[in-house]
C-alpha positions in Angstrom: 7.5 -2.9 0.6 9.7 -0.8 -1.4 9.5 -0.1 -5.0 10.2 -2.4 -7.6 12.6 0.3 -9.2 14.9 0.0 -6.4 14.8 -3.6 -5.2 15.6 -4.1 -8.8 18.6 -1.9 -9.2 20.1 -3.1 -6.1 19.8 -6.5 -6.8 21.1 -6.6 -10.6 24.9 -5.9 -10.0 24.9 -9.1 -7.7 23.8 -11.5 -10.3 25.9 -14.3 -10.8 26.8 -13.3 -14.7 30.5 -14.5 -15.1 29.5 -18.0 -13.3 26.7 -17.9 -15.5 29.4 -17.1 -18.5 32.0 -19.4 -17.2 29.1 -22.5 -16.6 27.5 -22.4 -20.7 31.1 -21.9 -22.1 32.2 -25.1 -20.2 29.4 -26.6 -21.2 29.5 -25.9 -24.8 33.3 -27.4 -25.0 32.0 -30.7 -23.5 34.3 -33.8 -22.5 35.3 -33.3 -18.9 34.5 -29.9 -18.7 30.7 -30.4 -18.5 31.5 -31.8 -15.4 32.8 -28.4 -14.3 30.3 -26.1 -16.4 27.3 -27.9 -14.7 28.9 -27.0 -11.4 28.9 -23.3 -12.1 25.4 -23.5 -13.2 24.6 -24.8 -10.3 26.5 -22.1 -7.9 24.8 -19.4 -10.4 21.1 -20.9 -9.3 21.9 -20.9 -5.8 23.2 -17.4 -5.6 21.1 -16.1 -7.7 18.3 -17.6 -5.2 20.0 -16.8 -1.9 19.4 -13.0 -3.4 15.6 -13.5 -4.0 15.5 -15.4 -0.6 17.5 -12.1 0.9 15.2 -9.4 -0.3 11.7 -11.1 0.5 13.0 -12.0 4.2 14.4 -8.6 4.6 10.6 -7.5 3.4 9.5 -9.9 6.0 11.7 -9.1 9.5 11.1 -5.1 8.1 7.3 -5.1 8.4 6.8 -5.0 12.6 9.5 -2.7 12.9 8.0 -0.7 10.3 4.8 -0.9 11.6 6.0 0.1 15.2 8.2 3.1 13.6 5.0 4.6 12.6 3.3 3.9 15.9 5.7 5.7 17.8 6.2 9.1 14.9 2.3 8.9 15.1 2.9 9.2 19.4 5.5 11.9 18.5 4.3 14.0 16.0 2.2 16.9 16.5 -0.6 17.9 13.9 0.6 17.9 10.5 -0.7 20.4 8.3 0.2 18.9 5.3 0.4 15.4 3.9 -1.8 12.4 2.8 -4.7 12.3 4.2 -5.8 9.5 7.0 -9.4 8.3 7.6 -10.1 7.8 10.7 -11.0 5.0 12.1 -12.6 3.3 15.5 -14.1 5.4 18.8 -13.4 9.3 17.5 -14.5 8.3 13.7 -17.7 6.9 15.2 -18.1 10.0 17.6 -17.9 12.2 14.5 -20.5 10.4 12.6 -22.5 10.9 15.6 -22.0 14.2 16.0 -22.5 14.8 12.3 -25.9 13.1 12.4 -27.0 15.1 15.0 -26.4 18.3 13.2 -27.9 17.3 10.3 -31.2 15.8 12.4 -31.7 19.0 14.0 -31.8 21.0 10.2 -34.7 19.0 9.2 -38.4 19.0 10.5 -40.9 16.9 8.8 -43.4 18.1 6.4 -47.0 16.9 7.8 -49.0 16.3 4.7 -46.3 13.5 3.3 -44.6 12.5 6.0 -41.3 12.5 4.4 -38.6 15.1 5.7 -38.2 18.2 4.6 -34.8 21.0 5.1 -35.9 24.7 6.0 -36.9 25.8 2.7 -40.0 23.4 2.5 -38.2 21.6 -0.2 -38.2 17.5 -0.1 -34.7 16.5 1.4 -32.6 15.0 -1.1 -34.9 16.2 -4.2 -34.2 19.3 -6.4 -36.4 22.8 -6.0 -38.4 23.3 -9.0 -38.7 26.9 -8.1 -38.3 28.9 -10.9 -35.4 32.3 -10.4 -36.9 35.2 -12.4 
């Protein structure tokens, strides 16, 4: 979707502002020219809606060949070393967490008076020391 900053300032010199102009003036003389001022209106309103039709369907047919731009850079690209940063998702995210686990498993034993496990200091996991530093 682009910004509203720029949808906006391309769509804001094709307003309809002379019909719009032309349409109230006619209408404010009255007699047979309200006939012709009503007529402008009109024209205004459906220009002015065949622009907002134009910019949400252009939105709309842009999105798959967006989304298939970025498939194929993403196919073409090689590692980027700088950027936003993407979360991974599906097989390799879950073979991380895994892998993570596993690491993390094999740092902790558990303490056999309390059951509960303990990292290689002795210290309860996930509770602070209350050794004292002299």
């Amino acid at each position: 979707m682009p910004p509203l900053v720029v949808v906006v300032s391309a769509v804001v010199p094709m307003l309809p502002g002379l019909l719009i102009y032309r349409g109230l003036s006619l209408l404010g003389e009255g007699g047979p020219a309200t006939s012709e001022g009503l007529l402008a209106l009109i024209t205004a309103a459906s220009v002015a809606t065949a622009l907002a039709s134009g910019v949400i369907l252009g939105e709309y047919v842009a999105q798959p060949l967006k989304r298939e731009a970025q498939k194929l850079e993403s196919r073409l690209a090689g590692p980027r070393l700088v950027g936003p940063l993407k979360v991974r998702t599906g097989r390799m995210a879950r073979r991380e967490a895994r892998r993570e686990a596993g690491d993390q498993h094999a740092d902790q034993h558990t303490d056999q008076s309390t059951d509960q496990p303990t990292d290689k200091q002795g210290d309860l996991a996930g509770r602070p020391s209350l050794a004292v530093e002299e």
